[in-house]
N, CA, C and O atoms as a Tinker XYZ file with bonds, in Angstrom:
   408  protein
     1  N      0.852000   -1.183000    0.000000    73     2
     2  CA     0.000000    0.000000    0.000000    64     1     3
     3  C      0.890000    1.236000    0.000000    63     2     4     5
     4  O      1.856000    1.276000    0.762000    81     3
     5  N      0.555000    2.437000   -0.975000    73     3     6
     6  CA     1.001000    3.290000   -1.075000    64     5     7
     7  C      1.037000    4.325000    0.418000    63     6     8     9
     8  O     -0.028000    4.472000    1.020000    81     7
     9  N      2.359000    5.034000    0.970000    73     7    10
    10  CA     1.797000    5.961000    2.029000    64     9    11
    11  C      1.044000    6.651000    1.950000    63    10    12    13
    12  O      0.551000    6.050000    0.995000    81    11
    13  N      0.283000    7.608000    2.095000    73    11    14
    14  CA    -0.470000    8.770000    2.523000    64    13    15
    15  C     -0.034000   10.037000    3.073000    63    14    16    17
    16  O      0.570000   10.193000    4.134000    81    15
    17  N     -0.394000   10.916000    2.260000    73    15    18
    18  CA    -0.160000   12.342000    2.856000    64    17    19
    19  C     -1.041000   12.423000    4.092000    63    18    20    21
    20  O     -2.202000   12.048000    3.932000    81    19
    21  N     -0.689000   12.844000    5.284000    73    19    22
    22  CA    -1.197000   13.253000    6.617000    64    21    23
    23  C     -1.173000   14.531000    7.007000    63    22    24    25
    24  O     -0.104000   15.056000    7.317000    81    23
    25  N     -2.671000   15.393000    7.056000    73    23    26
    26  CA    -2.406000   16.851000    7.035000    64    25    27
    27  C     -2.974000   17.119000    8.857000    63    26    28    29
    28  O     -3.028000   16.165000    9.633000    81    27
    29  N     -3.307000   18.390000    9.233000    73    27    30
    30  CA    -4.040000   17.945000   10.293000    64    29    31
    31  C     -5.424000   18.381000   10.504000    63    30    32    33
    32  O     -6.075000   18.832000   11.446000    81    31
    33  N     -5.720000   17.940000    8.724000    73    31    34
    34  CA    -6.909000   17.926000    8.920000    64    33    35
    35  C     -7.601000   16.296000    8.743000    63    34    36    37
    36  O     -8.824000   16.192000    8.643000    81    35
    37  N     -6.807000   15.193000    8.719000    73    35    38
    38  CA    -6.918000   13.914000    8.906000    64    37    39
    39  C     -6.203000   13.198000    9.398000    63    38    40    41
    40  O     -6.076000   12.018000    9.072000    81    39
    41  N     -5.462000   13.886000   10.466000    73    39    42
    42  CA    -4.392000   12.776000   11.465000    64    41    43
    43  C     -5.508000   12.385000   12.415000    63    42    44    45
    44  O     -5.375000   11.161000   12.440000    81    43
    45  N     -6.470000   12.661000   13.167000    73    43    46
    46  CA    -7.278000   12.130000   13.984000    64    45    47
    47  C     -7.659000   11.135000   13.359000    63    46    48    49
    48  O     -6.920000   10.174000   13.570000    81    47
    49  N     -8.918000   10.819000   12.324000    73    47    50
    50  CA    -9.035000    9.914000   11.828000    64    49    51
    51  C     -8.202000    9.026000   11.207000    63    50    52    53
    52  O     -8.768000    7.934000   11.154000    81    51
    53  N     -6.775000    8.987000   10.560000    73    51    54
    54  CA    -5.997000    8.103000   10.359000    64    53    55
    55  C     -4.822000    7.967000   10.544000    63    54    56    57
    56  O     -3.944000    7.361000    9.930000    81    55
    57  N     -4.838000    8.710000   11.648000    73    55    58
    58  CA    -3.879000    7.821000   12.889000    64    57    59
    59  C     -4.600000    7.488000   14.435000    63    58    60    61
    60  O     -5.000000    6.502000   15.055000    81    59
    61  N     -4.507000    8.767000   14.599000    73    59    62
    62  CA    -5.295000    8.755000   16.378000    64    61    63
    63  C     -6.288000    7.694000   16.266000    63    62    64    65
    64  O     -6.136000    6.712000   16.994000    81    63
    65  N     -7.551000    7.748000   15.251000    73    63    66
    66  CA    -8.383000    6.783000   15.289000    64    65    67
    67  C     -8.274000    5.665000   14.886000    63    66    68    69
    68  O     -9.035000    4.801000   15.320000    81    67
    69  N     -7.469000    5.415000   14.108000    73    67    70
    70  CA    -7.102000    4.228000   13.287000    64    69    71
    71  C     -6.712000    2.966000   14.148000    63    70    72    73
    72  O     -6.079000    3.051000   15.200000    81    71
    73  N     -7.025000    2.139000   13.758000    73    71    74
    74  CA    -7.082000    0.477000   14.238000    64    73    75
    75  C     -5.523000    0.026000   13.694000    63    74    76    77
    76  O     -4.909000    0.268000   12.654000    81    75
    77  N     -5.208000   -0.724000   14.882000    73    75    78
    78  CA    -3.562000   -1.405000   14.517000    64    77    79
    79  C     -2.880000   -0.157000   14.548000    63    78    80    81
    80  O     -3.224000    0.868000   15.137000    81    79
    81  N     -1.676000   -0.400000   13.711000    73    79    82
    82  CA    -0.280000   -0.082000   13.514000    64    81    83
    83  C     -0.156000    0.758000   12.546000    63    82    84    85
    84  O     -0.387000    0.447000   11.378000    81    83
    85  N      0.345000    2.295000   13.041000    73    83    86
    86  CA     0.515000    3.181000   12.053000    64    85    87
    87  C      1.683000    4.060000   11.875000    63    86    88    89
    88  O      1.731000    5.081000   12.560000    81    87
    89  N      2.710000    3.777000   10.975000    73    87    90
    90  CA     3.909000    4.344000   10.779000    64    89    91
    91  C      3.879000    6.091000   10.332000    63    90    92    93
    92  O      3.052000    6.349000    9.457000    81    91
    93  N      4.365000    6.792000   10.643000    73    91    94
    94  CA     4.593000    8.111000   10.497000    64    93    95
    95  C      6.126000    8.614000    9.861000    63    94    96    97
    96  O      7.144000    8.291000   10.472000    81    95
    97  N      6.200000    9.329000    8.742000    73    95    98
    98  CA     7.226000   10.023000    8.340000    64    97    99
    99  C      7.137000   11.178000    8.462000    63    98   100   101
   100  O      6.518000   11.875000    7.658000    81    99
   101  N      7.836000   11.704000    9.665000    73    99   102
   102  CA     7.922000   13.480000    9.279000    64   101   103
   103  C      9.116000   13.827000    8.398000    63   102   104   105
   104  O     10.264000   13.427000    8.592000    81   103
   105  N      8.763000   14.514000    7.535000    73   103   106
   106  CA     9.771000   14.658000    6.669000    64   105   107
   107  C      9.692000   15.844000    5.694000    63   106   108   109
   108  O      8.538000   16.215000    5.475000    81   107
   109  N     10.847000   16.644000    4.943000    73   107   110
   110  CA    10.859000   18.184000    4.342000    64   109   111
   111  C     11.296000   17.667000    3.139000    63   110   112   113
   112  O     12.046000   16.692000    3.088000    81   111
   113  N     10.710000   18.492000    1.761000    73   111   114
   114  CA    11.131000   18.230000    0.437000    64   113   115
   115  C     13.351000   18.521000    0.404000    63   114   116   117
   116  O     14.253000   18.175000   -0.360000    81   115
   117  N     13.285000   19.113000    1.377000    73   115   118
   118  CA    14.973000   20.173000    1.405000    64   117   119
   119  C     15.709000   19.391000    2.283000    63   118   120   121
   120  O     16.710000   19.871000    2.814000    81   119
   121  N     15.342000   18.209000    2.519000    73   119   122
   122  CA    16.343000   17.552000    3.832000    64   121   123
   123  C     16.930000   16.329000    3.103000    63   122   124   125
   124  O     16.120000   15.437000    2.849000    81   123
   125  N     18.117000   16.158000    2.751000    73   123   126
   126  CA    19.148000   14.909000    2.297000    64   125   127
   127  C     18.333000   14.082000    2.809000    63   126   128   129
   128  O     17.275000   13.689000    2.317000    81   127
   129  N     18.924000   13.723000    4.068000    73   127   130
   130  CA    18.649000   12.780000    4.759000    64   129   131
   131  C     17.096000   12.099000    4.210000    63   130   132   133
   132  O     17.105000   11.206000    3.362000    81   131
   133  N     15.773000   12.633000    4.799000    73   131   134
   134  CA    14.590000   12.458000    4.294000    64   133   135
   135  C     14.478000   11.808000    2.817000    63   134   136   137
   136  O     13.746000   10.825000    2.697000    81   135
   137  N     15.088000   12.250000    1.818000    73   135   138
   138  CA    14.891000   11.798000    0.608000    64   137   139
   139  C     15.867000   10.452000    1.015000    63   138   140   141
   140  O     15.517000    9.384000    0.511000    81   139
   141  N     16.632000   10.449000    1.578000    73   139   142
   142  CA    17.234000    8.910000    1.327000    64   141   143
   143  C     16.624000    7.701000    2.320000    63   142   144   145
   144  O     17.012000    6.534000    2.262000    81   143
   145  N     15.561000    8.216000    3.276000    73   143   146
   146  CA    14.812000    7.640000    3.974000    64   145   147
   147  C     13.293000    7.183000    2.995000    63   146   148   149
   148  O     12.455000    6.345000    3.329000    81   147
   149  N     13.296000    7.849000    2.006000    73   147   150
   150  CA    11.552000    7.985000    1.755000    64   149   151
   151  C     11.781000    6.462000    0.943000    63   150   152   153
   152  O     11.126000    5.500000    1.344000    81   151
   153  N     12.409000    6.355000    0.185000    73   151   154
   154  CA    12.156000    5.067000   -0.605000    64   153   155
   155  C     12.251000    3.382000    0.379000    63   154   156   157
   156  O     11.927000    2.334000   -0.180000    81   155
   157  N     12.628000    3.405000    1.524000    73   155   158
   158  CA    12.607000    2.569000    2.521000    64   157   159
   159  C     11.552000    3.045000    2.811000    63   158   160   161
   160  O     10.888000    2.081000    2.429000    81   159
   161  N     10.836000    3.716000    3.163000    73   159   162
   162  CA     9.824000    3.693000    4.228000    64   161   163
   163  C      8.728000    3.330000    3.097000    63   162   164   165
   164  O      8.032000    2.424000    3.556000    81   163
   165  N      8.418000    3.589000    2.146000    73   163   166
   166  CA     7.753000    3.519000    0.713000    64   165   167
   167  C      7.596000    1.716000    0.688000    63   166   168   169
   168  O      6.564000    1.050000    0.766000    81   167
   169  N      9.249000    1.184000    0.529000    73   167   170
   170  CA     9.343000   -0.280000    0.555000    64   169   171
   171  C      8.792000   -0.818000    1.596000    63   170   172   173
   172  O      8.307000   -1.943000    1.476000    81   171
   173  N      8.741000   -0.120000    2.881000    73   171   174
   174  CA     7.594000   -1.013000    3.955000    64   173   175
   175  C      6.283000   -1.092000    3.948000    63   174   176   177
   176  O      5.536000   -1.971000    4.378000    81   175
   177  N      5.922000    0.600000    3.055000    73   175   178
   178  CA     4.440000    0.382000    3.169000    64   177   179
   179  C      4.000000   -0.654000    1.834000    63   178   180   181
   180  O      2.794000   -0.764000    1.609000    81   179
   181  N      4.620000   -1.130000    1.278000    73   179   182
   182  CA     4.542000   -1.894000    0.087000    64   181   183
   183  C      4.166000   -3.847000    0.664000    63   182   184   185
   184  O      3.262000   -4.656000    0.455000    81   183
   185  N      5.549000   -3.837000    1.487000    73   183   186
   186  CA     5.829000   -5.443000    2.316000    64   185   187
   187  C      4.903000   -5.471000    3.249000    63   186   188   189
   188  O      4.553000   -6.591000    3.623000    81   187
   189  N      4.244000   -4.239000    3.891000    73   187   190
   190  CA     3.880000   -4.535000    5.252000    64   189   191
   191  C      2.386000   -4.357000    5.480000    63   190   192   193
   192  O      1.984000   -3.779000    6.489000    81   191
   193  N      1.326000   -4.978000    4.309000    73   191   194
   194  CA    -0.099000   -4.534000    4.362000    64   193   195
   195  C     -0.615000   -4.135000    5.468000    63   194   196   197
   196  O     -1.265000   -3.090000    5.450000    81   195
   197  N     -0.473000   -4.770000    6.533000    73   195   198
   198  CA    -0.955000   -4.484000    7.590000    64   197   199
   199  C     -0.831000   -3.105000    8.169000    63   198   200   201
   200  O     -1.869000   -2.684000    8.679000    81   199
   201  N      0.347000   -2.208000    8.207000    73   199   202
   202  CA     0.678000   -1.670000    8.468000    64   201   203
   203  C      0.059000    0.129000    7.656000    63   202   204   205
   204  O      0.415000    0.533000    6.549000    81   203
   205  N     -0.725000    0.743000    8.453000    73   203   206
   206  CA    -0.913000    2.572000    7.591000    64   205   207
   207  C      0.242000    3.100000    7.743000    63   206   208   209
   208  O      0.771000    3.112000    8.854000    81   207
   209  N      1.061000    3.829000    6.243000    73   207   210
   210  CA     1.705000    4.636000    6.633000    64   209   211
   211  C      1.844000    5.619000    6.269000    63   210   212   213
   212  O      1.317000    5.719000    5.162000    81   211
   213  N      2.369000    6.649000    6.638000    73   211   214
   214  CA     1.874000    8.304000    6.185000    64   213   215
   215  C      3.071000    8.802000    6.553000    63   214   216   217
   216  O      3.825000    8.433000    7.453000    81   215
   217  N      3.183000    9.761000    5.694000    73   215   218
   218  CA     3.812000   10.830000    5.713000    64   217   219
   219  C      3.253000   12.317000    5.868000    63   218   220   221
   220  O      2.261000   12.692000    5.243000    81   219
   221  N      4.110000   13.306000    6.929000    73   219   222
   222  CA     3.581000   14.540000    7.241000    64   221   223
   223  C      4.802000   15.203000    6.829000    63   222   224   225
   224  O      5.911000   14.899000    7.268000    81   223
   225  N      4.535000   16.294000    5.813000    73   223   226
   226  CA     6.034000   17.192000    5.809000    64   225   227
   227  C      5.944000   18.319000    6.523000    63   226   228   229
   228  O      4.939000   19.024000    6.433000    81   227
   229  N      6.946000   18.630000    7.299000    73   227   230
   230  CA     6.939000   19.780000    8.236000    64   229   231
   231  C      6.824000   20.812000    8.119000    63   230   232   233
   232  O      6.744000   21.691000    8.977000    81   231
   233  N      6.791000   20.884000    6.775000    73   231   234
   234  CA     6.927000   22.799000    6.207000    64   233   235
   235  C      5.654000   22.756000    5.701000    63   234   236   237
   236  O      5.520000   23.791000    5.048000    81   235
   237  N      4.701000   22.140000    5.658000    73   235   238
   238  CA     3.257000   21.873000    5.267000    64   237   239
   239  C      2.220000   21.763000    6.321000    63   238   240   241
   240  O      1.143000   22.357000    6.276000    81   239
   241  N      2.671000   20.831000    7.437000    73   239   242
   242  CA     2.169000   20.710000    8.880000    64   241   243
   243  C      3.319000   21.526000    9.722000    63   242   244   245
   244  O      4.437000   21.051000    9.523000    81   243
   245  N      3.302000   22.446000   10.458000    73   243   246
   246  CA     4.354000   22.554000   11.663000    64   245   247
   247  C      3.862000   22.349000   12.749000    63   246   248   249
   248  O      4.463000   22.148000   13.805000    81   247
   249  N      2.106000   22.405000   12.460000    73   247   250
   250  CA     1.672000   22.041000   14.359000    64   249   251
   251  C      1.507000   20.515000   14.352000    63   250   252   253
   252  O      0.861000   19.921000   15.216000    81   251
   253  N      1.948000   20.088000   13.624000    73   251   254
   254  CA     2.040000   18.845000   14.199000    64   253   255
   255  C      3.832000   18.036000   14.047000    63   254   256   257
   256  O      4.310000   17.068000   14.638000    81   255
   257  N      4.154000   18.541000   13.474000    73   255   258
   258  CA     5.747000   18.557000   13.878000    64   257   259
   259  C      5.525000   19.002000   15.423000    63   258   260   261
   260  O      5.790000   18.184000   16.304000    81   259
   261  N      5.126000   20.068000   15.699000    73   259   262
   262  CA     5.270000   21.246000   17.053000    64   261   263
   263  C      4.552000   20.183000   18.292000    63   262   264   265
   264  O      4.955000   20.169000   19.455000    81   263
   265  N      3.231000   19.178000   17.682000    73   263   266
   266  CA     2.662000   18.968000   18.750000    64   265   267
   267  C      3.515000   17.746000   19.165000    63   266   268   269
   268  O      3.566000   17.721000   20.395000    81   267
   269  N      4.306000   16.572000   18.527000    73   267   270
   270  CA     5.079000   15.448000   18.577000    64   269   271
   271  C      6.253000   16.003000   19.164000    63   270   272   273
   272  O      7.041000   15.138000   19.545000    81   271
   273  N      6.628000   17.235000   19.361000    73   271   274
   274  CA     8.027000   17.683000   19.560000    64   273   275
   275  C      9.295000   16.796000   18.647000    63   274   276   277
   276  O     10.248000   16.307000   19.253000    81   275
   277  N      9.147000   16.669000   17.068000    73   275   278
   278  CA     9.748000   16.902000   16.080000    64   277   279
   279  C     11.165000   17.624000   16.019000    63   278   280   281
   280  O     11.378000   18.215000   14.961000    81   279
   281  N     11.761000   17.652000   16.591000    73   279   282
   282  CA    13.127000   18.436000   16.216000    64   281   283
   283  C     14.088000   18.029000   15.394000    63   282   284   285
   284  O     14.727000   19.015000   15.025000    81   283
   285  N     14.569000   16.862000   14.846000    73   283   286
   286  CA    15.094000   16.557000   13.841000    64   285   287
   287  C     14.136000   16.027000   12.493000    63   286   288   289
   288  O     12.906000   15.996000   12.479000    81   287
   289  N     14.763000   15.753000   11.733000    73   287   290
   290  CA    14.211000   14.910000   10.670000    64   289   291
   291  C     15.342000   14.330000    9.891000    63   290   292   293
   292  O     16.458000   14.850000    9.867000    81   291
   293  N     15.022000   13.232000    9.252000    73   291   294
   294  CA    13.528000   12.073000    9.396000    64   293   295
   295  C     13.670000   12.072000   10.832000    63   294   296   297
   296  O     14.592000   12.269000   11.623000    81   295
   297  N     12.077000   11.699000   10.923000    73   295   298
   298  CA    11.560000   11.109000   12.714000    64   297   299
   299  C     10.514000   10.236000   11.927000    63   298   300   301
   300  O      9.810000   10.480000   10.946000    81   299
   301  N     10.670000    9.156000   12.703000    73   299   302
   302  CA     9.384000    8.014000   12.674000    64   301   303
   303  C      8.738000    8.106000   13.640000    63   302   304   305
   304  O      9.143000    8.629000   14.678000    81   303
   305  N      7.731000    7.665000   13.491000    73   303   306
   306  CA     6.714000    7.466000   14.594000    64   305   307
   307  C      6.112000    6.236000   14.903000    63   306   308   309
   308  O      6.780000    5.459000   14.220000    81   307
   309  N      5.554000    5.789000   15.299000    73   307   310
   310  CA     4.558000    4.257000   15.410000    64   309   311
   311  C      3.807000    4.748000   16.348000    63   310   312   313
   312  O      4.303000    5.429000   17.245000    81   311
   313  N      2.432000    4.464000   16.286000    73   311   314
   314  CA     1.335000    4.257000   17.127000    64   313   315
   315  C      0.417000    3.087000   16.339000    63   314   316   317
   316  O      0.176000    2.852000   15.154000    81   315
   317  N      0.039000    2.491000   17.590000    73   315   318
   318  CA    -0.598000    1.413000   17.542000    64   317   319
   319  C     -2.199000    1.930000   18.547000    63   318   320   321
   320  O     -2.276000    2.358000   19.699000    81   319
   321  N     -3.214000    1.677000   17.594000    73   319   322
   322  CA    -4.694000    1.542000   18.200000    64   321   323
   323  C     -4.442000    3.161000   18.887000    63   322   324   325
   324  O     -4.615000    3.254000   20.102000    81   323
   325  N     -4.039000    4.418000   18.112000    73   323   326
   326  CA    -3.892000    5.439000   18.505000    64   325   327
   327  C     -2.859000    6.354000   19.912000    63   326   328   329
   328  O     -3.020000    7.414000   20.517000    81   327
   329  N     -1.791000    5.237000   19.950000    73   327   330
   330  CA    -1.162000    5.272000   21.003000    64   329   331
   331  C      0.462000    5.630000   20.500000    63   330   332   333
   332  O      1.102000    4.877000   19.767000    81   331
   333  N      0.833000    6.555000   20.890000    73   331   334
   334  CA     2.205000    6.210000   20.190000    64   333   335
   335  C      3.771000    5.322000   20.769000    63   334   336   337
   336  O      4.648000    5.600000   21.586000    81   335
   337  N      3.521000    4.225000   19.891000    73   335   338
   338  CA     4.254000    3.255000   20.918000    64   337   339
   339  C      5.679000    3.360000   20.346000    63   338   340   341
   340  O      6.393000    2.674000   21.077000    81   339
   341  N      6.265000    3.808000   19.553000    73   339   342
   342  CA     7.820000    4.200000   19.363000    64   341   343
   343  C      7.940000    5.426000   18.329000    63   342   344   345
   344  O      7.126000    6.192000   17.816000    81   343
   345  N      9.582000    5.225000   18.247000    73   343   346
   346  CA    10.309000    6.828000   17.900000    64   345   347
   347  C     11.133000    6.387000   17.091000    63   346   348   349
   348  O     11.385000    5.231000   17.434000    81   347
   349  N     11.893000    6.757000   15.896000    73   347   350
   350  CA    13.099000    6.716000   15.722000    64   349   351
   351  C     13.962000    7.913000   14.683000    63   350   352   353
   352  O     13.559000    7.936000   13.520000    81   351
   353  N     14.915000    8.725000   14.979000    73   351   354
   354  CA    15.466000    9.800000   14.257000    64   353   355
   355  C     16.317000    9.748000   13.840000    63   354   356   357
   356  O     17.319000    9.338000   14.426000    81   355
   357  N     16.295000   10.127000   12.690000    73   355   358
   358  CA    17.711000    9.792000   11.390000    64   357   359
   359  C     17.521000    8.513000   10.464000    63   358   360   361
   360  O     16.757000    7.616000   10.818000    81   359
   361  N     17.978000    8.471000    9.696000    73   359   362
   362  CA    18.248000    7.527000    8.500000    64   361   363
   363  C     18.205000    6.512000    9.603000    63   362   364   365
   364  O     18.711000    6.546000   10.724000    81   363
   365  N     17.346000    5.438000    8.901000    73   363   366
   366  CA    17.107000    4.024000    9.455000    64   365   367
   367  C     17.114000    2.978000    8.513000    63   366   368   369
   368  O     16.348000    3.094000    7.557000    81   367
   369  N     17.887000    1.898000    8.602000    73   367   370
   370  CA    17.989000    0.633000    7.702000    64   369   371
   371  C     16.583000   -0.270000    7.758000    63   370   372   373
   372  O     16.034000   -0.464000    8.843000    81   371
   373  N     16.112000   -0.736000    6.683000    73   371   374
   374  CA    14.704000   -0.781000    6.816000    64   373   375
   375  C     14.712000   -2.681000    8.194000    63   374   376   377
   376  O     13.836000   -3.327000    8.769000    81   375
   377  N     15.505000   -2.726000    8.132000    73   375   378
   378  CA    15.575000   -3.598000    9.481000    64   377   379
   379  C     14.864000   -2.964000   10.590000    63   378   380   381
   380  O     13.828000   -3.334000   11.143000    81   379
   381  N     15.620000   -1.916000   10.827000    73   379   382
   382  CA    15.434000   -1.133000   12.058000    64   381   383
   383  C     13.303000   -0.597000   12.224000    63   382   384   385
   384  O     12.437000   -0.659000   13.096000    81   383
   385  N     13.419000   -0.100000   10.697000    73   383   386
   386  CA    11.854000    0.290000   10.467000    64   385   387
   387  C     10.566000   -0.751000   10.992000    63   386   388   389
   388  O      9.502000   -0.568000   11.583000    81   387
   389  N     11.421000   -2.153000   10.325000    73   387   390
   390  CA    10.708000   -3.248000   10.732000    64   389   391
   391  C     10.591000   -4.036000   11.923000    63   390   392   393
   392  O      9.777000   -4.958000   11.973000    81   391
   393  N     11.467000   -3.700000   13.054000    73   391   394
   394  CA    11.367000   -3.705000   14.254000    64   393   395
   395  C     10.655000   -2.882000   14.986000    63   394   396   397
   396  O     10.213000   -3.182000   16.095000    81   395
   397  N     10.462000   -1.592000   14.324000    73   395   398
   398  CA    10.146000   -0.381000   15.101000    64   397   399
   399  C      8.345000   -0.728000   15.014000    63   398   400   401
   400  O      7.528000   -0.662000   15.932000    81   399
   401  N      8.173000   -1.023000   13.881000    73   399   402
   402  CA     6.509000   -1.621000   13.612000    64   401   403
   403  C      6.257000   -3.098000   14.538000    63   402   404   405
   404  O      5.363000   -2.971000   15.375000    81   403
   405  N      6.560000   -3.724000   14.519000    73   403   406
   406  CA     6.589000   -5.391000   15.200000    64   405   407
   407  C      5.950000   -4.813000   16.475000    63   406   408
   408  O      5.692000   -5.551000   17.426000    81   407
């Protein structure tokens, strides 16, 4: 499944509300890093049906960069059944991605 743009005018409903496991990319069109993260995170939402995943870019959303306390990027997120059950910042080997979801 393709990610999803996440604005905040539908993070309640598909994340907060959302059932299971939901991966988050905060991420900026201008950040190295981010672009060399997006095609891994792309490849999970592809392997990992189960799994919603979305992307929020920060220069598009900042209150919700602002409300996660966001200070670097890439930042992952995971929440599960609207809960946010992990974190991870900086370039991640999609190993790491796939632990972070489990």
């Amino acid at each position: 499944m393709k990610p999803q743009v996440i604005t905040k005018d539908n993070f309640d409903s598909e994340v907060l509300k959302a059932k299971g496991t939901v991966l988050i990319d905060f991420w900026a069109s201008w950040c190295g890093p981010c672009r060399m993260l997006s095609p891994v995170v792309d490849e999970v939402a592809e392997e990992h049906a189960d799994v919603k995943v979305g992307k929020i870019n920060i220069d598009d959303e900042p209150g919700l960069a602002q409300q996660f306390d966001v200070m670097s990027i890439p930042t992952l997120m995971v929440f599960r059944n609207g809960e946010k059950v992990g974190e991870s910042v900086g370039v991640a080997p999609k190993g790491q991605i796939e632990s972070l979801i489990a």
